[in-house]
C-alpha positions as CSV (number, residue, x, y, z in Angstrom):
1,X,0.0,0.0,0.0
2,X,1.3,3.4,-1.1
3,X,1.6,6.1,1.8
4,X,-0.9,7.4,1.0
5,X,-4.0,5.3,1.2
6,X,-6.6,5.6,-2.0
7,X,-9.2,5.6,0.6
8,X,-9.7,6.8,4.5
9,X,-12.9,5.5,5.9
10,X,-14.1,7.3,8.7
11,X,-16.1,5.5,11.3
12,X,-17.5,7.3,14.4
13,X,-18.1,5.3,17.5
14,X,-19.9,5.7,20.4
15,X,-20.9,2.7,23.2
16,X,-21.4,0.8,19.6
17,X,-20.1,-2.7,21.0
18,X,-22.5,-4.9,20.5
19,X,-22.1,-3.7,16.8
20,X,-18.9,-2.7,16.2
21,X,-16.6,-5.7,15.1
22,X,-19.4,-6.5,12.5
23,X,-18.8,-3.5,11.0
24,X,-15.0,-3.0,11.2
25,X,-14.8,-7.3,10.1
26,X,-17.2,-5.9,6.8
27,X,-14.2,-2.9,6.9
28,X,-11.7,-5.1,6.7
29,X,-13.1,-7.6,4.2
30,X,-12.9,-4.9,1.8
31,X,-12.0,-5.9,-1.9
32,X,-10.4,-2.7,-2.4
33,X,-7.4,-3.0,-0.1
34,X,-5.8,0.3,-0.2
35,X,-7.2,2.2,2.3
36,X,-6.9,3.8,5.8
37,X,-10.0,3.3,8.4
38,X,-10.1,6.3,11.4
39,X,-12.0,5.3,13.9
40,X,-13.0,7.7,16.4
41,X,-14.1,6.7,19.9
42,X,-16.1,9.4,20.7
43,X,-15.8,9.2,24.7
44,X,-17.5,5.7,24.6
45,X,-18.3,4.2,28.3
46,X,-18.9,0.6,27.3
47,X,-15.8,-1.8,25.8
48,X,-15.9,0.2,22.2
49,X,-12.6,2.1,22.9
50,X,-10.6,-1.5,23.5
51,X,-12.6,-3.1,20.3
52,X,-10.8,-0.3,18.8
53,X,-7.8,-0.5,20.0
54,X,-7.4,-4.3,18.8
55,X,-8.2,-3.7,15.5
56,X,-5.4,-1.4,15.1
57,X,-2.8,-3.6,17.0
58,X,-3.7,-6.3,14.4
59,X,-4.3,-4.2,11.3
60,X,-2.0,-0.9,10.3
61,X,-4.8,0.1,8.5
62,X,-6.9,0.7,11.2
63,X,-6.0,4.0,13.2
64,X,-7.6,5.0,16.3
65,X,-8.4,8.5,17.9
66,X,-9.8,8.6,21.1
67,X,-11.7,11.8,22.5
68,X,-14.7,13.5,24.6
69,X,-17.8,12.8,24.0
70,X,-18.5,15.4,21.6
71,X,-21.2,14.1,19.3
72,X,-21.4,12.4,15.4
73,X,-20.5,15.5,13.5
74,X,-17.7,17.0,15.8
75,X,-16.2,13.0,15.3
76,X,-16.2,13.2,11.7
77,X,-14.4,16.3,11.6
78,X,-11.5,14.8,13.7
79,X,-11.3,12.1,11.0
80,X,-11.7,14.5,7.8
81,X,-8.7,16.4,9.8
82,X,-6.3,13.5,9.9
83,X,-7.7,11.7,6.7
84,X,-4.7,11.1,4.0
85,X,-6.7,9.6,1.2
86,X,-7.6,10.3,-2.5
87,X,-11.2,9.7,-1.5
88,X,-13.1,10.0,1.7
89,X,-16.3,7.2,2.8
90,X,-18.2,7.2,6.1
91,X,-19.1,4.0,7.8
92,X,-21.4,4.2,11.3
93,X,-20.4,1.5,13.9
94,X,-24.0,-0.1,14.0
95,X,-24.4,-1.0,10.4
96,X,-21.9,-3.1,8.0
97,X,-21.3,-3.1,4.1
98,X,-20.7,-5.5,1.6
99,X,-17.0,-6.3,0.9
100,X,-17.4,-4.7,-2.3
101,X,-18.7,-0.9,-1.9
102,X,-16.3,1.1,-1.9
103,X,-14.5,-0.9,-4.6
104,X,-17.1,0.0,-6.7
105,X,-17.8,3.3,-5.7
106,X,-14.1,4.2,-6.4
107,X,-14.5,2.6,-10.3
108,X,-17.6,4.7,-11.0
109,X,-15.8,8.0,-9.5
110,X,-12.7,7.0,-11.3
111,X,-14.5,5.8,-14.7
112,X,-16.9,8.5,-14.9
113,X,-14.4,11.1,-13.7
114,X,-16.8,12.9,-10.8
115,X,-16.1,13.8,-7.1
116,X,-19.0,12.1,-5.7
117,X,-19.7,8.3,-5.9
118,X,-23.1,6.8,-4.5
119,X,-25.0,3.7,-3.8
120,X,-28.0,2.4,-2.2
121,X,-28.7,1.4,1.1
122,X,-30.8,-2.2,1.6
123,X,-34.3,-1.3,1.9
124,X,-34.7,1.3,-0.8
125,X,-35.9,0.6,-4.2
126,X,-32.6,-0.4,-6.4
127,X,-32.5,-1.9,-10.0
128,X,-28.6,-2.6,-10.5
129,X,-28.4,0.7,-12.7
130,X,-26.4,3.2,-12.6
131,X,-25.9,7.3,-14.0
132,X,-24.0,10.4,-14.0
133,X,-25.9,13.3,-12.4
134,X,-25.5,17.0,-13.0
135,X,-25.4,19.5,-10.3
136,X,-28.9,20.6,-9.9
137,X,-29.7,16.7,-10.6
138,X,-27.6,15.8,-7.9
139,X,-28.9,18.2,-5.2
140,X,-32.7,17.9,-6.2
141,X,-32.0,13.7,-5.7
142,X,-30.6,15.0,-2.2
143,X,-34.0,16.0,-1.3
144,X,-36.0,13.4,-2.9
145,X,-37.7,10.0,-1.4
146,X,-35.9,8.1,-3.7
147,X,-32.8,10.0,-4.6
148,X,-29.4,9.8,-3.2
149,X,-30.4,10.6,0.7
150,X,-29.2,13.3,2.4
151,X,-26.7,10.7,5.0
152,X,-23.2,10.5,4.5
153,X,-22.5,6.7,5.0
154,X,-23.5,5.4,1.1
155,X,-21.2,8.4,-0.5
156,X,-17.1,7.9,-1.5
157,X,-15.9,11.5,-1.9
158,X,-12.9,13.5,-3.6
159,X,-10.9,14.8,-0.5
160,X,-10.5,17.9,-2.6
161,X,-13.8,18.4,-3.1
162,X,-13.9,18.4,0.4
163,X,-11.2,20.7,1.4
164,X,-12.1,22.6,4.0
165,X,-15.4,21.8,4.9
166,X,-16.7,21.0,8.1
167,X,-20.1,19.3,9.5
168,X,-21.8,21.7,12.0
169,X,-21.4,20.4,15.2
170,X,-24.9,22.5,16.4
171,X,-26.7,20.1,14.5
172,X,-27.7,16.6,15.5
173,X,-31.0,15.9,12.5
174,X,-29.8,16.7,9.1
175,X,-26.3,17.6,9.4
176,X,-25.5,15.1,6.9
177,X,-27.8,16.8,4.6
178,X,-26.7,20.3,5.0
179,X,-23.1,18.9,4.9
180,X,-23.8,17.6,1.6
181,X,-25.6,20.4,-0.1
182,X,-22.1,22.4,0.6
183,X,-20.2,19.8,-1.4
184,X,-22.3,19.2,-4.1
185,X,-22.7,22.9,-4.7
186,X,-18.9,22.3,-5.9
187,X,-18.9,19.1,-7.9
188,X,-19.4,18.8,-11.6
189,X,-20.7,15.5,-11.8
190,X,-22.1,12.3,-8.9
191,X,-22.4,9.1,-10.3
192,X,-25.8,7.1,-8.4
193,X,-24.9,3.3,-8.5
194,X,-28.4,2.1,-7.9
195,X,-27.7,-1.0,-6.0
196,X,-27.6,-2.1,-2.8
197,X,-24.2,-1.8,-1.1
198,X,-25.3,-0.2,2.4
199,X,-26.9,-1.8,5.2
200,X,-28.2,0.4,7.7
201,X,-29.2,-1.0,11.6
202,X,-32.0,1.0,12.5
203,X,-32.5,1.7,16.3
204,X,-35.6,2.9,18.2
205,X,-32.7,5.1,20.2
206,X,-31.4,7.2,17.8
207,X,-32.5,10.4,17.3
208,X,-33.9,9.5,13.3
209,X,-36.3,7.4,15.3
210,X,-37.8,9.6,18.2
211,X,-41.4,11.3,16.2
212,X,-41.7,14.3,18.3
213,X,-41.1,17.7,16.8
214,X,-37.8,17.9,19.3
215,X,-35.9,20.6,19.1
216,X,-33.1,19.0,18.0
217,X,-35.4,17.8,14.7
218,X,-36.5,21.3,14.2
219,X,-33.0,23.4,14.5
220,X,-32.3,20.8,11.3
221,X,-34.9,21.6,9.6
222,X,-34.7,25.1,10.2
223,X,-31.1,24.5,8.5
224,X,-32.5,22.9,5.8
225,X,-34.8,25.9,4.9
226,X,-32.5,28.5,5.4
227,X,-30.5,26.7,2.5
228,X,-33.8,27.2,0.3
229,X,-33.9,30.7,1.0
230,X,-30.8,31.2,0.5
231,X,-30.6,29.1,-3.3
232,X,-31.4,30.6,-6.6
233,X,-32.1,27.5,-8.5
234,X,-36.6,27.6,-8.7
235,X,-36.2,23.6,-9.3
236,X,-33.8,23.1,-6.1
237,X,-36.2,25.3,-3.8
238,X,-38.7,23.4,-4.8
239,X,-37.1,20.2,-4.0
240,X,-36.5,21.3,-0.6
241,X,-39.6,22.7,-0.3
242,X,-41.4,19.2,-1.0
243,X,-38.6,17.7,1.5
244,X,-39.5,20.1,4.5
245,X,-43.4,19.8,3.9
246,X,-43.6,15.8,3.7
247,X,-40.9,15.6,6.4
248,X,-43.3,17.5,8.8
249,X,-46.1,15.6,7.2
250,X,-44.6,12.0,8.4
251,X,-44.3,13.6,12.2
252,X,-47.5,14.0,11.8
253,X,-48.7,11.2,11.2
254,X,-46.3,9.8,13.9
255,X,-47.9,12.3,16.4
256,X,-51.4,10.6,15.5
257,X,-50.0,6.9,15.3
258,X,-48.8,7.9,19.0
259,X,-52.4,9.7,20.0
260,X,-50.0,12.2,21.1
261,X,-51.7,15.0,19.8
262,X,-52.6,18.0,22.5
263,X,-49.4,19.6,22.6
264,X,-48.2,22.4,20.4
265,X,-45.6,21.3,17.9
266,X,-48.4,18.7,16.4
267,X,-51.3,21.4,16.3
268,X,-48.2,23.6,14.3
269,X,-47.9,20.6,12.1
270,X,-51.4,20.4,11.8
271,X,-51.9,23.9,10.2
272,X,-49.2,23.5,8.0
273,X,-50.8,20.1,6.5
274,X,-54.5,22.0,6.3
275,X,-52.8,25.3,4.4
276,X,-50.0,23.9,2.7
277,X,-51.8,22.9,-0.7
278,X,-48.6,23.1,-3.3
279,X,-48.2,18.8,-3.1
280,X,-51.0,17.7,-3.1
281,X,-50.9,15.8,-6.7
282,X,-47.9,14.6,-5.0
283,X,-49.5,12.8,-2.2
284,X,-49.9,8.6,-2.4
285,X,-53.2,7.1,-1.6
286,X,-51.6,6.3,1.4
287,X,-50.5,9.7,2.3
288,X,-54.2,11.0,0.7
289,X,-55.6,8.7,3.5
290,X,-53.5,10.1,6.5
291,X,-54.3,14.1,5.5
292,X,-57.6,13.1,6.1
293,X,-57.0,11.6,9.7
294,X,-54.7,14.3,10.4
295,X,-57.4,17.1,9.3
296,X,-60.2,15.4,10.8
297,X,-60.8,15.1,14.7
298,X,-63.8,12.2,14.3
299,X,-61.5,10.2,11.8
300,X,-58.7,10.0,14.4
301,X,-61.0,8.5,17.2
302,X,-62.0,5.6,14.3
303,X,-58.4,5.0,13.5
304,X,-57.5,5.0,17.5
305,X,-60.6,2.6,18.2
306,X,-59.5,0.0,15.4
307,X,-55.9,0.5,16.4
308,X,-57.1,-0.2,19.8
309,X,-59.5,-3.4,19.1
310,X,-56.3,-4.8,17.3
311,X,-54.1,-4.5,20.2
312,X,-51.6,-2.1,18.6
């Protein structure tokens, strides 16, 4: 392996060790050899930071940094400060990947000649395909259901696109997304591999999980909509502005599903679902359903009867 790596693959870790030799093992199976992994022990309390440690006493790839517990984003930016690779990835210590991603996420950078490689995670809607996007392609497919996702850990990235950059460490919803707008406001081309390289380990603790309009959840989305006001492209505004109104939408409809309803952030919610009218050829049957649960008081006592009669 040359000095320096072709890859550095930074993995944040906190009190991850019931999870976290899966993923460094899936790390370490890599096909594509070449590469550094940082792993940052982010002040963990449990047996992560000595998992850790005996990676990198059997494997010189594997380089740990131990800190304070400082959160994801402030963790990432340790490693994108001491990363030495061509290419930068981003692996979470709860989930795994197959021994091939960043293999070939590196070929369809490299072949196709853009800053910004991408796959799917499991779980989403794949067909094997793959295609070069544009910029305003590329940041409109941030925003979108089924477009490249707004979280870092299914992207390989040029370290020069990079450069500089920073996640906010304020942020603890979205920072991915806000992280990645930056970038891709730089790159000339992404490359979306549309298969399945990801696997993602979902937890009812993480933050993604909890329904409430927290504030945590809203300084994010706040973030996210200063972005739209602050971008001049009509058909990226209006990408965001689809992203923020079914994003509040879905806590909705978690607010309901929770009959959690008398408290102010869901009657907020609640108006902006009744005013909001811009999406709603946009909406599934599914989603054409809920609005009418959501805007109707008697449907929501049906829906929390039958809910109740099938012991959910």
């Amino acid at each position: 392996m040359a000095d320096n790596p072709l890859i550095s693959i930074i993995v944040p870790v906190y009190n991850s060790e019931k999870y976290l030799s899966r993923c460094l093992d899936s790390i370490k199976a890599q096909t594509l050899s070449d590469f550094e992994c940082l792993v940052i022990d982010d002040g963990s309390t449990d047996s992560s930071g000595s998992i850790c440690d005996s990676y990198a006493s059997e494997d010189s790839r594997f380089k740990v940094f131990h800190k304070e517990n400082g959160g994801v984003s402030k963790a990432r930016n340790l490693g994108l400060d001491h990363a030495c690779g061509d290419y930068v990835g981003f692996v979470d210590s709860d989930d795994w990947i197959d021994d091939t991603m960043f293999d070939i996420l590196f070929r369809n950078a490299s072949d196709n000649g853009c800053e910004v490689s991408v796959c799917r995670c499991f779980g989403e809607n794949s067909d094997g395909s793959g295609r070069l996007l544009n910029r305003t392609e590329a940041i409109c497919s941030l925003f979108e259901e089924d477009g490249i996702c707004g979280y870092s850990c299914n992207k390989l990235v040029k370290r020069d696109l990079i450069g500089v950059s920073r996640y906010n460490p304020e942020l603890r919803y979205l920072e991915d997304t806000v992280f990645f707008h930056g970038l891709l406001k730089r790159a000339s081309g992404v490359f979306l591999q549309n298969m399945p390289l990801y696997h993602y380990d979902k937890h009812p603790e993480s933050v993604t999980s909890n329904y409430e309009l927290s504030e945590i959840r809203q300084a994010g989305m706040d973030a996210v909509s200063a972005i739209a006001e602050g971008e001049p492209d009509a058909e990226i505004r209006k990408a965001i502005g689809k992203f923020l109104f079914f994003s509040y939408f879905e806590i909705a409809v978690n607010y309901v599903s929770h009959h959690n309803i008398n408290n102010e952030a869901y009657r907020k919610i609640e108006r902006i679902v009744r005013e909001d009218r811009t999406w709603l050829k946009d909406y599934s049957l599914r989603r054409r359903i809920w609005r009418l649960i959501i805007l109707r008081d008697g449907l929501k006592k049906v829906y929390w009867f039958v809910k109740r009669l099938a012991g959910k």
